[in-house]
N, C-alpha and C positions, 0 to 999 in steps of 0.2 A: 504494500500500500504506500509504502514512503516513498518507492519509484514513481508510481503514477501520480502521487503529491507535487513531489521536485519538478515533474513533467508540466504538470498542472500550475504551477507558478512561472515556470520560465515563459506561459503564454503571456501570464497579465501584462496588459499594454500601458498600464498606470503606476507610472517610478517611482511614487510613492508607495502605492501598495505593492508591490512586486519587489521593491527594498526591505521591505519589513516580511514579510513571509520567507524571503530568503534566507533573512537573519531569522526568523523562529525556524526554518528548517534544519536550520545550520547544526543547531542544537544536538539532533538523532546522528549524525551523523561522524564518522570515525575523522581525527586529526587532518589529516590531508586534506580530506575532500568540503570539510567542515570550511580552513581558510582559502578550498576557492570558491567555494559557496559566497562567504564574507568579501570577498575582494572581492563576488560581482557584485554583492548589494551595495560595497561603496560606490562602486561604479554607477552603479542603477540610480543610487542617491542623488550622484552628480547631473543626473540629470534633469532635477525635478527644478524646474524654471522659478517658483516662487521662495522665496529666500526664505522667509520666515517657514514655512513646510519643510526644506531643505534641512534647516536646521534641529526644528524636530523631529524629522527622519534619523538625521544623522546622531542626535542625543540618543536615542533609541540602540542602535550597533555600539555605540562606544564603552557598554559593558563586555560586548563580547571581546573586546579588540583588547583589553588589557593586558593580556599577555600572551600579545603576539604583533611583537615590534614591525613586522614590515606592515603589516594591515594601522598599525599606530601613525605609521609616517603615512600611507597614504589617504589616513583619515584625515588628518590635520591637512593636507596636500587641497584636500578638496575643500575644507574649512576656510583657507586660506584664499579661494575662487569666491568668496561669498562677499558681497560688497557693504550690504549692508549690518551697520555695523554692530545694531541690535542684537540681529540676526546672528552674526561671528562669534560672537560674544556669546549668548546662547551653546551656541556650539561647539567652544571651547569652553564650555561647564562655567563663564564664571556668573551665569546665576541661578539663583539658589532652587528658581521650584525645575531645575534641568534634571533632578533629580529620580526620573524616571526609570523601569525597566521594559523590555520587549515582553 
């Protein structure tokens, strides 16, 4: 069933939704395939056009990312495309209700 799940998400056409179901699938699955799950949700993240969305996408994956520095640099990587500043700010954790989990 987790195959036809992961299959089942890679359809979603909404980078929002389709970054967070990645990151919750990421979850069932073994080390490897887990961070290339999460480095597509960064990716998917990057795409989601409205900043403020973007950023609570992106709050949402930065539990998982904790320990696992190349997914760390390429969260910030994408953090760092976000212009506004609320927004950045947000998703570099420095405020406080960021305090979310997926």
């Amino acid at each position: 069933i987790l195959k036809e799940t992961l299959s089942a998400a890679q359809t979603i056409s909404d980078p929002d939704d389709k970054a967070r179901a990645l990151a919750r699938l990421s979850k069932y699955l073994p080390q490897e395939k887990q961070e290339q799950l999460l480095h597509q949700a960064i990716q998917t993240a990057s795409l989601i056009t409205d900043e403020y969305q973007k950023a609570e996408t992106l709050i949402l994956l930065y539990p998982l990312l904790i320990s696992k520095p190349d997914l760390l640099t390429e969260y910030f990587k994408t953090v760092q495309n976000i212009t506004d500043s609320w927004s950045k700010s947000k998703a570099l954790r420095l405020r406080s209700e960021s305090r979310k989990t997926i």
